[in-house]
C-alpha positions as CSV (number, residue, x, y, z in Angstrom):
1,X,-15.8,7.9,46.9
2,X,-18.5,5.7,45.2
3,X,-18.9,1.9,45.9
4,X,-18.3,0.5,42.1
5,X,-22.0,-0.8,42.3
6,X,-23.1,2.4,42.8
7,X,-21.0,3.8,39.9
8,X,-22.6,1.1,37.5
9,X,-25.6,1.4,38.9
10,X,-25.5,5.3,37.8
11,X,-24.2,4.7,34.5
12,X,-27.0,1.8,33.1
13,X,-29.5,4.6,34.5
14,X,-28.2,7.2,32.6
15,X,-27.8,5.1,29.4
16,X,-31.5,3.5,29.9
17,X,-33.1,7.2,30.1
18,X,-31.1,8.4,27.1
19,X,-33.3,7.9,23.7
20,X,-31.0,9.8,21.5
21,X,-28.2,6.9,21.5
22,X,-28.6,5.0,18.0
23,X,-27.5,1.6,18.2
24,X,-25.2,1.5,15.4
25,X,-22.7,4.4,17.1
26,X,-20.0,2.1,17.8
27,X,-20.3,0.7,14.2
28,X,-20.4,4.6,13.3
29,X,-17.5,5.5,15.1
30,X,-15.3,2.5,14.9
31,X,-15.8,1.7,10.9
32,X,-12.8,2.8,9.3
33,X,-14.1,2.1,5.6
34,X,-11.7,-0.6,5.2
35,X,-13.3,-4.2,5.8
36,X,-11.2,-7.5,5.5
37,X,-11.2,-9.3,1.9
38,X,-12.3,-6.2,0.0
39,X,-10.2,-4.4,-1.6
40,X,-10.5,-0.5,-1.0
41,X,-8.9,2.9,-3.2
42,X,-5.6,4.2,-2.0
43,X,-3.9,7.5,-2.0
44,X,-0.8,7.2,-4.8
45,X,1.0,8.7,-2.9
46,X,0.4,6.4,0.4
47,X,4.0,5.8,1.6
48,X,2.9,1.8,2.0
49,X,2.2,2.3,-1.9
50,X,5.5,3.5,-3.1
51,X,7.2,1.3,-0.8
52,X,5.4,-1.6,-3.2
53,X,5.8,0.5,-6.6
54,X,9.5,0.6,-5.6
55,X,9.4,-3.7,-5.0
56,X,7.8,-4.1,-8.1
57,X,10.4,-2.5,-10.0
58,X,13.2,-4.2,-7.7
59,X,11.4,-7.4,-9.0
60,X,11.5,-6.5,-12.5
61,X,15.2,-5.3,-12.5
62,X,15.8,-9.1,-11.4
63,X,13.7,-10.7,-13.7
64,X,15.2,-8.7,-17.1
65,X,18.4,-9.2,-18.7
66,X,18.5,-5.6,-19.5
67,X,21.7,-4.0,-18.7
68,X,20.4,-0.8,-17.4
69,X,17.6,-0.7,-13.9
70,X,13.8,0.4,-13.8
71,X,12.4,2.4,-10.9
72,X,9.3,3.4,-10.6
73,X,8.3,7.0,-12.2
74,X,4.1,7.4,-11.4
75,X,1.2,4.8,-9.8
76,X,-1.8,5.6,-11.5
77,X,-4.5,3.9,-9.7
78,X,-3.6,1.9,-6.3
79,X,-6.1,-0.8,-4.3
80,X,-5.3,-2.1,-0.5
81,X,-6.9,-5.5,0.4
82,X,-6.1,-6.6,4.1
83,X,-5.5,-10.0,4.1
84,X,-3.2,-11.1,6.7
85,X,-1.3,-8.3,6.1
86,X,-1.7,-5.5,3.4
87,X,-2.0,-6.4,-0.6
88,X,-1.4,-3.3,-2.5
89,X,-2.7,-3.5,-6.0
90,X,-0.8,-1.2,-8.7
91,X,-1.0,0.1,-11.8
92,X,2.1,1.8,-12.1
93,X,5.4,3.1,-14.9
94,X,8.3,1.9,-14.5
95,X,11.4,3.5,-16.3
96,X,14.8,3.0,-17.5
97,X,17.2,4.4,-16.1
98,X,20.9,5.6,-16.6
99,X,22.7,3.3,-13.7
100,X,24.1,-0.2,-14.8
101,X,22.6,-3.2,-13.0
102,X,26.7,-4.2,-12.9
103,X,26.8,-0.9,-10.2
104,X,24.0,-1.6,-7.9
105,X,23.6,1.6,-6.7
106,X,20.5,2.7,-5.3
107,X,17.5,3.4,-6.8
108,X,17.0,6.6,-5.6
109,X,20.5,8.3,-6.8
110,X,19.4,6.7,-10.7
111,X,17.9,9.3,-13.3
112,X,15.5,8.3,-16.0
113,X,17.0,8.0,-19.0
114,X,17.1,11.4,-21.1
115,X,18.4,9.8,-24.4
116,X,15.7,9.0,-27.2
117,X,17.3,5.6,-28.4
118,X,17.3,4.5,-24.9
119,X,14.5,5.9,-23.0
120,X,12.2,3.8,-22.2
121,X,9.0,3.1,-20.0
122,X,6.7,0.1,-19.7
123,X,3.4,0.0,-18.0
124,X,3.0,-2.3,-15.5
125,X,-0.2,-4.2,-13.3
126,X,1.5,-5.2,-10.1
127,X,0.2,-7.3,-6.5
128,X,2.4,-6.4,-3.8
129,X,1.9,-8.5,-0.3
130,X,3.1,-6.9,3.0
131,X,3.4,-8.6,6.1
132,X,4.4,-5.4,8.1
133,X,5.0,-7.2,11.5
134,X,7.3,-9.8,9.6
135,X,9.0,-6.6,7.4
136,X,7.9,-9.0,4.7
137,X,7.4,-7.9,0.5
138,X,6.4,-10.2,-1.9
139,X,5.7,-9.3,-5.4
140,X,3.2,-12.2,-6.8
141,X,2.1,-10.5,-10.0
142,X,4.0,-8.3,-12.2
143,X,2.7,-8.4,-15.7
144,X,4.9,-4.9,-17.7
145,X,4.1,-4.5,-21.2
C-alpha cells in the first residue's frame, strides 16, 4: 500500500504531464444551464410546473365569487428562476368546471364544463414561489383575463 504522499505525489505528476485537460472542464461538466436570478424555459409538463398551474387556480377559486371552481386545463409557455427556492412563471388556462365550490371536492375528480352558457376559460399570467424544503407555495401574481 502507498504512503498518501506518494499517492499525491503520483496524481499532480500525472495531471502536470497531461496537456489535453482544458481548464474550464469542471465548469463544463458541472454547469447545469440553470444559473441563480435568471430565469430559464421549462418543460409544461415539469411536474414542479403543474404542481404551480394547479396553486394558481386554487388561488383563483378563492379569490372569485363564482359558484362553480377553475382548474387548470394547459400551460403554454413556463419559466423557472431559482431564487431561494424555485419561482415558476406561467402562462396558463384555467377552466370552469362542473363541481360547486359549496362541495369542495378535489380538483382532480371536477370535469370542464361541457355546457355552452356555462363554459368558460380565462387566460391567465401567473408567478408561483416554491420553497421545496419548507413544502411552501405562494402564488404572488395572478392577473386572468
Amino acid at each position: 500500500m502507498l504512503p498518501a504522499w506518494a499517492l499525491l505525489a503520483f496524481c499532480s505528476f500525472v495531471l502536470s504531464t497531461t496537456r489535453d485537460v482544458s481548464p474550464g472542464i469542471c465548469f463544463q461538466t458541472f454547469n447545469l444551464g440553470v444559473k441563480p436570478g435568471f430565469p430559464k424555459t421549462i418543460e409544461t409538463n415539469n411536474p414542479g410546473v403543474l404542481k404551480a398551474a394547479r396553486h394558481s387556480a386554487e388561488r383563483f377559486n378563492n379569490c372569485t365569487n363564482d359558484i362553480f371552481l377553475y382548474k387548470e386545463s394547459h400551460v403554454s409557455r413556463a419559466l423557472v428562476q431559482i431564487v431561494k427556492g424555485l419561482k415558476y412563471m406561467l402562462d396558463v388556462k384555467i377552466g370552469r368546471t362542473t363541481c360547486k365550490k359549496t362541495k369542495h371536492p378535489s380538483l382532480d375528480n371536477c370535469d370542464f364544463q361541457t355546457n355552452y352558457t356555462l363554459k368558460q376559460i380565462l387566460s391567465c399570467y401567473s408567478e408561483v414561489w416554491v420553497i421545496p424544503w419548507l413544502q411552501r407555495f405562494e402564488v404572488s401574481v395572478l392577473h386572468c383575463h
